[in-house]
N, C-alpha and C positions, 0 to 999 in steps of 0.2 A: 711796427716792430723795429724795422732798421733805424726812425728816428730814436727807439726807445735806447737801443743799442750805442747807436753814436752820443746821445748824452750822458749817459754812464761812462763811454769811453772817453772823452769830454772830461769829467767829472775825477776819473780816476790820474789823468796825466795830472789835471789843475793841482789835482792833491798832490800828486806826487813830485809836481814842480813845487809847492807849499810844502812839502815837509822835507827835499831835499838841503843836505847842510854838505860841503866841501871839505873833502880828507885834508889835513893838514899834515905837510910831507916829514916823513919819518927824519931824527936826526941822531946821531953818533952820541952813545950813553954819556953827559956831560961826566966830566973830571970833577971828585967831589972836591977836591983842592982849588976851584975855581968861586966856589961861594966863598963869601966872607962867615970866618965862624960868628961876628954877633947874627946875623941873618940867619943864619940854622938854631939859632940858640932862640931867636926872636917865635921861629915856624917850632919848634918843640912847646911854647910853653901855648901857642897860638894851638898846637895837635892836639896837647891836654885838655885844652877848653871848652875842644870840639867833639872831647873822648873818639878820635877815631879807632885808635886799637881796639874799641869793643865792636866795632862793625867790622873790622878789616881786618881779625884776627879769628883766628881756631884757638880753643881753649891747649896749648900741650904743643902748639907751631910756633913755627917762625911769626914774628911780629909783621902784622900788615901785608899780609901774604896771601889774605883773602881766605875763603871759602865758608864763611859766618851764614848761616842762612837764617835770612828776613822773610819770615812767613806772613803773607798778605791774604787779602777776603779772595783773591783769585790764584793765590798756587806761591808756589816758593821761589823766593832769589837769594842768588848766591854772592855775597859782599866779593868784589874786583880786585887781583892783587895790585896792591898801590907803590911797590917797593921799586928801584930802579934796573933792574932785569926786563933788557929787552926783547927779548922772547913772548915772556908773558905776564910781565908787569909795564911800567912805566917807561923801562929806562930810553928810550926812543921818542918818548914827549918833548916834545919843544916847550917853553914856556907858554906862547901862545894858547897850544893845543892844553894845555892842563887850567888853563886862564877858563877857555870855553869849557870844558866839562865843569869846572865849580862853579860857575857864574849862568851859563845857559844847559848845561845838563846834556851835551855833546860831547859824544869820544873823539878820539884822534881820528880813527877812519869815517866821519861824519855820520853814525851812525847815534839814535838819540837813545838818551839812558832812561832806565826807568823810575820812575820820580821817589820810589823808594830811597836815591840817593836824593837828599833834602839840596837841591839845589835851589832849591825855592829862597831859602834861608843865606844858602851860601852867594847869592846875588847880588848880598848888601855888602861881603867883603869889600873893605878898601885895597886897592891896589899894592901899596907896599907890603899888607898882608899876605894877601895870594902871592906872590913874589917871596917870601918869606916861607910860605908851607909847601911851594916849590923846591927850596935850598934843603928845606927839613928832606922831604923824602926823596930828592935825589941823595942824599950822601947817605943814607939807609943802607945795609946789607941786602945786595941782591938777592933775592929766592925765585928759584925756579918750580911755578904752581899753578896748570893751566888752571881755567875758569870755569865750571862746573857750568851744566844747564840749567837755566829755571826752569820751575812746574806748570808754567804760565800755558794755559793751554791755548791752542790757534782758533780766532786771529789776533783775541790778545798780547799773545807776543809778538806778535809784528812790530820791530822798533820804529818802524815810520808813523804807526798810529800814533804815535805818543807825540807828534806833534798836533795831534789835533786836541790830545790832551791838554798840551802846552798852553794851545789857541783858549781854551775854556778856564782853564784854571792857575798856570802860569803867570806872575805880574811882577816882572824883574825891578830892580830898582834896589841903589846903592843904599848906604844907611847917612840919615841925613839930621844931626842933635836937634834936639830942642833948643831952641836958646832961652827958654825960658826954664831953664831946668838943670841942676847943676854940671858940674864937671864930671863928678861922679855920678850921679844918676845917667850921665849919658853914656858914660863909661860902660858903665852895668848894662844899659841899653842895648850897645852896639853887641856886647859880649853875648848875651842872651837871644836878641834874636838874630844876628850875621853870626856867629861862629860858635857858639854850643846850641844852636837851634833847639833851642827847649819848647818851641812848640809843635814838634814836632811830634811827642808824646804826650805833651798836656792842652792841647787842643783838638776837640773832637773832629772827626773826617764826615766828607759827606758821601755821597752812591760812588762816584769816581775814585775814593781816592784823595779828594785833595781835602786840606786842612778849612774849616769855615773860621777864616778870621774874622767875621763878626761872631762868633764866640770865643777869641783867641782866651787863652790859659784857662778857658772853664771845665777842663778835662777830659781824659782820654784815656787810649790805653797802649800797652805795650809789654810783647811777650809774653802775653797774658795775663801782664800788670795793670792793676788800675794806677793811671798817672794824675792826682788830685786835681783840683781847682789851686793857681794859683791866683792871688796873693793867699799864702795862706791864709788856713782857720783863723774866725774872731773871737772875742770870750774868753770862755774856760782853756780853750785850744789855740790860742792865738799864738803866735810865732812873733818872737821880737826879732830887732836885727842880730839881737845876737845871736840868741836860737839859732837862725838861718845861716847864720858868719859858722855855727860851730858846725850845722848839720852838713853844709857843702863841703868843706873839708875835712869830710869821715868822722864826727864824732858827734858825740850824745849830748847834745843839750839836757838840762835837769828835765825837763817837761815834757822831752819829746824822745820816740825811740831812735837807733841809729838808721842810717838808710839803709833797705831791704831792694832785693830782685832787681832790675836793669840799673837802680838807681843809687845801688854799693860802687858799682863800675864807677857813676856818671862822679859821684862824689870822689871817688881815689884819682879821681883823672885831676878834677879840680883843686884838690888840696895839692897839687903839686905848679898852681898858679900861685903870682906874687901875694900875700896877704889882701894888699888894696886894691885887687883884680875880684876878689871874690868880696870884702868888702861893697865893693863894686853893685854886682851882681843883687848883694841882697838888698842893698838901698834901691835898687829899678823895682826889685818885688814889694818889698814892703809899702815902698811908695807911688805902685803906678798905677792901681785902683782902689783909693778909696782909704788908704795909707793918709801920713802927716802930709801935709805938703799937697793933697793929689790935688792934680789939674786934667782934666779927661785928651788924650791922645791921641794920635792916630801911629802911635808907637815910635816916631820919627822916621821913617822911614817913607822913599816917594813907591807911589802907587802904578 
């Protein structure tokens, strides 16, 4: 019995040295006057693409203020205020510390997030982007909006288990083009799976939680939405690039309805990207299974 005791106790430190991550030290709410405005202007059109406002807002609040709740197969989470108020939002992030929560799914006081936030996705950001959606929500209107509890019941909410999560289904890695593949398609690429994580609704989940990218875009759901299979429908239902150019930027192609339920948001967020941004976007889908052009993938992205 004592040996049975000491390797559990054993077992519990190893983990807990293994899932421990380091606070990174609190610093003085930057001066929005210190970003360059193209950099804020760069992180706004970079926020829209990512639709954070629909997760980081309350319908009738302050913008990115938090308290949206994400209802999961184990209980409910409450989206984090992301505005620069130190209290109880960001504004005491260093860059560093906001670098690791989007890239490795860690808060400032080393405590791990729960993968509801797609940091999975957000791990292929390039550098001068995360730097960029840094400058955007530092110069944000501070709000003051503690953090509501999730429904996560114990010992699922344990934020330390979630590195073991990590350890299973985590696989960080920046986004890396095709070279065989154009300008724009890779475009589209980066856009789609590093910063508007669209698979993150259109790819089905396994027992955990995590997304099965060997089914990536064969669909899924959200908010109670069914989120299709993409490349779009073939046939009768097929979707051209234009179709898709009209449908992301809020409006109705002749053949096809406008977008409905989480996916009105995901569209208004994107029609306020450059035209050849979302151009972009529908040349990756039209052409990334089975489209003009396709050559089979591993998305670009390292593993």
């Amino acid at each position: 019995m004592i040996f049975v005791i000491g390797i559990a106790a054993l077992g519990t430190v190893g983990f807990g040295v293994f899932a421990w991550r380091p606070s990174i030290a609190r610093i003085p709410r930057p001066d929005a006057t210190r970003f360059a405005p193209a950099l804020v202007a760069k992180g706004a059109v970079l926020a829209s693409a990512g639709n954070c406002a629909r997760c980081h807002t309350v319908r009738g609040r302050q913008p990115y203020a938090g308290g949206y709740a994400m209802k999961t197969a184990v209980g409910t989470v409450y989206a984090t205020n992301i505005t620069p108020d130190p209290k109880t939002g960001i504004g005491n992030w260093s860059e560093q510390a906001f670098d690791r929560a989007m890239r490795q799914g860690v808060r400032r006081d080393g405590a791990h997030l729960f993968p509801v936030f797609p940091y999975g996705h957000f791990s292929k950001l390039a550098d001068g982007d995360v730097a960029a959606l840094y400058a955007y929500f530092m110069t944000r209107t501070p709000v003051f909006a503690r953090e509501e509890s999730s429904t996560i019941p114990f010992p699922l909410n344990v934020r330390a288990l979630q590195a073991g999560w990590k350890g299973v289904s985590f696989r960080p890695g920046r986004f890396v083009p095709d070279p065989e593949r154009s300008a724009e398609w890779n475009r589209g690429a980066y856009l789609s799976e590093a910063v508007a994580h669209c698979g993150g609704c259109h790819t089905p989940r396994d027992i955990l939680g995590a997304e099965k990218t060997a089914l990536a875009y064969t669909g899924g759901r959200s908010d109670g939405w069914t989120a299709p299979a993409l490349p779009p429908a073939r046939g009768a239902a097929a979707w051209s690039h234009e179709d898709l150019v009209t449908y992301l930027s809020g409006g109705t192609s002749p053949r096809h309805r406008a977008p409905a339920g989480p996916m009105a948001a995901v569209a208004r967020s994107l029609a306020k990207l450059p035209p050849a941004d979302v151009a972009a976007i529908a040349t990756y889908f039209t052409n990334r299974d089975g489209g003009v052009g396709h050559k089979p993938t591993s998305h670009a992205v390292t593993r």
